[in-house]
N, C-alpha and C positions, 0 to 999 in steps of 0.2 A: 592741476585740474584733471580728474580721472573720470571727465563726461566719454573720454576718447577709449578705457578701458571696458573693465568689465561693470565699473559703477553705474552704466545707464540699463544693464540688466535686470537688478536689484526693483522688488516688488512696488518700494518707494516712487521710482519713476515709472518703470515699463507699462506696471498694471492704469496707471493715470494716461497714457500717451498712447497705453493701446485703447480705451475706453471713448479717449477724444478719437482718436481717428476713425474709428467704427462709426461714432456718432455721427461724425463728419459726412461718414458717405452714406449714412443715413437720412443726412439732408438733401444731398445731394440725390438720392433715390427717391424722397418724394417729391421732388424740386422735379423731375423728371417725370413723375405720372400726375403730376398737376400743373403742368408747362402751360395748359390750354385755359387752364380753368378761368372764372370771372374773377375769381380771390387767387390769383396763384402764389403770392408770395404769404399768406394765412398758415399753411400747415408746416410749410419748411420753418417759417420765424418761427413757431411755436414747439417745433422739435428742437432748435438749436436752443430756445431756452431753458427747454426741456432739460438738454447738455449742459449747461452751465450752472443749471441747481444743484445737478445731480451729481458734478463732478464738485463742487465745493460742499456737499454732503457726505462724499466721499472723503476727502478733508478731513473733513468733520469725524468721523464714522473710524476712520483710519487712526487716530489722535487717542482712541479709547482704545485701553490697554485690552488687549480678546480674554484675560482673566475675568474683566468687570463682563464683560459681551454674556461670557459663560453662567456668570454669575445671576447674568438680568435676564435670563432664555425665559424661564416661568412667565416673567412679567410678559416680554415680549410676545409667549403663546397664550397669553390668557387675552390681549390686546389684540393681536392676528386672528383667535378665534370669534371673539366677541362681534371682529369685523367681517370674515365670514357667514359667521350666522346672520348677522342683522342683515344681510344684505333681502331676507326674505320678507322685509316687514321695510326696510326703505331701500334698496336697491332696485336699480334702474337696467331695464329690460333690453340690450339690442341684438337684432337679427336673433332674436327667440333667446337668448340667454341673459340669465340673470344673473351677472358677473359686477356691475359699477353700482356706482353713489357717484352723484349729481350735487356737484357745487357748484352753481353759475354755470360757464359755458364748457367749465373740464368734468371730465371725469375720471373717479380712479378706480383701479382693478384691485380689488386686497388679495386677491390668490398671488399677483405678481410681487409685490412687495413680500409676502406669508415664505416666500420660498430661501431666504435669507435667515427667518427664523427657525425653516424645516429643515435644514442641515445644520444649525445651533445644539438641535433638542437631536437629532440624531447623533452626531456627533460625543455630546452627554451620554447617549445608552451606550455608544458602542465600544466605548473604554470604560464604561463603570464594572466596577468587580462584580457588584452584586447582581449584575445584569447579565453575567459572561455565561452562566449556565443557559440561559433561557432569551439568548441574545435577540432569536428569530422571533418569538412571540410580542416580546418587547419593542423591538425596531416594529415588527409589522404592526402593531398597536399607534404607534406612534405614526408611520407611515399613514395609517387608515385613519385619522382624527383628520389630514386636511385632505386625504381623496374622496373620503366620505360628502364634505362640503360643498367640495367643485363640482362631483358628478351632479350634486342635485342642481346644477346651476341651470343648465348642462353644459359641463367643460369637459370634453372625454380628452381633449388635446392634453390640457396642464393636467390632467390627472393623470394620464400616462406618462408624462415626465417625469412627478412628482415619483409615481410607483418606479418605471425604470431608474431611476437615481436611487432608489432605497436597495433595491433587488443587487446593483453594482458597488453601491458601499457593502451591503453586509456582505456578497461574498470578497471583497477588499480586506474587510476587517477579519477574515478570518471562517466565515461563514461555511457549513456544511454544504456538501453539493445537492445533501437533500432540503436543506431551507431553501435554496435557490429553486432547485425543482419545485416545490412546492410556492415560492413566489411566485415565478411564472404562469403554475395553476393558478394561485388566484387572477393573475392579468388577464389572462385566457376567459376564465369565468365570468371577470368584473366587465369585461368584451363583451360578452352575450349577452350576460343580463342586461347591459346597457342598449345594444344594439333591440332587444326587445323590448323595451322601453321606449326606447326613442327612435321613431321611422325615418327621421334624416341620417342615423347612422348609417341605417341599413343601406340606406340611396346611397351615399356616396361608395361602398364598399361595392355596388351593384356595380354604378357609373363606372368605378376603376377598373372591375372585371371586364366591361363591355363599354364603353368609352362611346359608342353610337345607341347604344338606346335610348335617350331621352336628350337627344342634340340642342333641344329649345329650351331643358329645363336644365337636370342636375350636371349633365355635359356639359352646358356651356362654359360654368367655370374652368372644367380640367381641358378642353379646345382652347381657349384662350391663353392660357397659359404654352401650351404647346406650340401656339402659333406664335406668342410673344418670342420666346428664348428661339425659334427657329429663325425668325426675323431679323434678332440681333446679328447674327451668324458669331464669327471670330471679333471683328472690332467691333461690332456694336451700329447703332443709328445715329448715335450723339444724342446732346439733350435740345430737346424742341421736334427731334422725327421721331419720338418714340409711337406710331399712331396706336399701337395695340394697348400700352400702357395708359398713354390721355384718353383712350374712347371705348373700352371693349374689357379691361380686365376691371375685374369685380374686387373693390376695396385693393386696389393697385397699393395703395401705400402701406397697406399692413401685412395683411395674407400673403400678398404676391409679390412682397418685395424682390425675392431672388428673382423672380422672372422679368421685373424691372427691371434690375441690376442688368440682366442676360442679353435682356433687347437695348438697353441706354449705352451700358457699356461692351457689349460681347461677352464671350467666353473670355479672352484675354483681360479682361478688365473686372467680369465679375468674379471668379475664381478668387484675384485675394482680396477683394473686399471679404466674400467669407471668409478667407483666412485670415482676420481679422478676430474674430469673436475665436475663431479654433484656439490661435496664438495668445489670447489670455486664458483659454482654458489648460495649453499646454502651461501655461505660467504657473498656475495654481497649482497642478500637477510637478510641477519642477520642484517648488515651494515643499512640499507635501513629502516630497526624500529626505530632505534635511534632517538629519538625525538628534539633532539640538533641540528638536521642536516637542513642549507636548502633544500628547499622542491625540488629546482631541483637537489642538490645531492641526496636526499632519489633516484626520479625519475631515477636519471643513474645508481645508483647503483641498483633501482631491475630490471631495464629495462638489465643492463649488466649481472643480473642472469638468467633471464629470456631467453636471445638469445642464451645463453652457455648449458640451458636448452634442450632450442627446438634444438640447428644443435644436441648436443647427442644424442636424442629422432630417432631423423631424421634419422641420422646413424644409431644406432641400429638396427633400426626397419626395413630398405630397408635390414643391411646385414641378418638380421634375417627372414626375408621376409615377416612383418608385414605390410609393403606397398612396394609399388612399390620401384625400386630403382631409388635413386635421385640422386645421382653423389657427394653426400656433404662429405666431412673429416670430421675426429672426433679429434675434440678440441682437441687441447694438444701433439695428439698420432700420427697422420697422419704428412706424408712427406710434405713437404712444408714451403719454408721460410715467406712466407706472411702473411699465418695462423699462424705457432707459433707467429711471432712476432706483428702480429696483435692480438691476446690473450693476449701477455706481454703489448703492449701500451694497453688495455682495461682497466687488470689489475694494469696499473699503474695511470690510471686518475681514476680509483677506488680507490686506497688507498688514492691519492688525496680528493677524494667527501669526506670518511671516516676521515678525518681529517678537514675538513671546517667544524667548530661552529659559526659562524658568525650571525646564525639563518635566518629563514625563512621569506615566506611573508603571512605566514596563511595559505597556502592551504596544506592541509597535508593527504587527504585520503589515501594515498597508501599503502598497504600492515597494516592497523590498525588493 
């Protein structure tokens, strides 16, 4: 039996058992800022089934050789974009964005699932031959068909992932230091033009500067969270004293989960729950050296560590007030059936890549 060796490493198991446990304490995080509620046991049930679609889709997902994956990316982007776009003519509006469709009582996000597709089709340019001259126009092309869609939502959060994940694969794959520069430029640009567009940007970039000017309005969210994670301290309140989380933070189960985690569990407790979602990102990253691997599996699989990277980073750092706050969940632990199981499919054309030896076509700088 080699469960006791290096065999429970292997993509096959770890990426599965890291996916469950994340999920896990994502039940247990909104079990925590709905302790009080009149439904409290409504959102946790409905997350763990969440979990359990998403990890036998996963399965599922994993069982398909990543040749066919590659093979079916067209299909898959002409299906992610069509759901995109429609969302302007039947998607369903909240807290001012028009991000869902409305089946019954769920809803689902296509940006969140689309981003499984969007390291497919990158992956595709960034070891094609015919694309090696002109690598940064083509990835940026390709990058701009689903940031283009989100910002109109407005999603400024998933579209800065989407852009930072593209900006860190091409210079991965090889990329000039002036493509990169000139990435940046446009993230910079696509910032202000956005921000002049839409005057909630501007507030929360105000609110982060000056954190008391508007204490009753745009403040209140980034106070609450401040108050939350100080609350917790080192151990935490336990579940059922979380008061900050049951009565005062704003969309506690989605936006604010770290801050949940911080006052339910403390600092000691919430620390590796995110190490959690890091720990399948290093996975994918680990995956991604193997020099067996074709080159555009290497490519999705660090590109898949990489994005699961930055939304963490992203989260964190808005609920911790290192930047502004961005509206984005945190992989694995936040409420939402789209994101989990848009994680379990990433996850499962990941163990997929990780298992295609078929070899490469020469191009192999990434992560050397």
């Amino acid at each position: 039996m080699k469960i006791m060796g290096k065999q429970w490493l292997q993509p096959e198991i770890l990426v599965p058992v890291l996916t469950g446990l994340g999920g896990l304490c994502g039940v247990l995080t909104i079990a925590a800022s709905q302790f009080d509620a009149p439904d409290a046991v409504m959102l946790p049930g409905r997350q763990l089934g969440f979990l359990l679609i998403g990890l036998m889709m996963m399965l599922v997902t994993a069982r398909i050789p990543f040749g066919k994956h590659m093979a079916w990316r067209g299909y898959y982007l002409l299906a992610a974009m069509a759901a995109l776009l429609g969302l302007s003519w039947h998607g369903v509006r909240i807290n001012g964005m028009l991000g869902w469709y409305r089946i019954g009582e769920y809803f689902i996000q296509p940006s969140e699932f689309g981003k499984v597709v969007f390291l497919l089709c990158l992956a595709g340019v960034a070891v094609s031959p015919s694309a090696a001259r002109r690598r940064f126009p083509v990835m940026g092309l390709v990058a701009l068909l689903w940031i283009v869609p989100v910002l109109l939502q407005p999603d400024f959060g998933t579209a800065a992932v989407y852009l930072l994940t593209w900006v860190v694969i091409y210079f991965a794959v090889g990329g000039s230091g002036k493509g990169v520069t000139m990435g940046i430029g446009m993230a910079i640009l696509l910032l202000l033009v956005f921000i002049r567009i839409q005057p909630y940007a501007a507030e929360r970039i105000s609110v982060f500067l000056d954190p008391g000017m508007d204490p009753m309005g745009g403040g209140w969210h980034l106070r609450q969270l401040n108050l939350a994670i100080a609350q917790g301290g080192w151990t935490g309140c336990r579940l059922g004293q979380s008061a900050w989380s049951m009565s005062y933070l704003p969309l506690a189960y989605n936006d604010s989960a770290y801050a949940v985690m911080a006052e339910t569990l403390g600092w000691l407790g919430a620390v590796p729950a995110v190490l959690l979602p890091v720990s399948l990102a290093c996975r994918f990253f680990w995956s991604a050296r193997d020099r067996q691997l074709p080159d555009a599996a290497a490519v999705y699989l660090g590109g898949a560590g990489i994005l699961m990277a930055i939304q963490t980073l992203l989260h964190v750092c808005g609920n911790t007030g290192l930047i502004p706050l961005t509206g984005l969940n945190l992989p694995l632990i936040s409420y939402g059936g789209s994101s989990l199981v848009g994680c379990c499919l990433m996850g499962g054309v990941a163990i997929a890549a990780a298992r295609d030896r078929e070899g490469g076509s020469g191009y192999r700088p990434m992560f050397e």
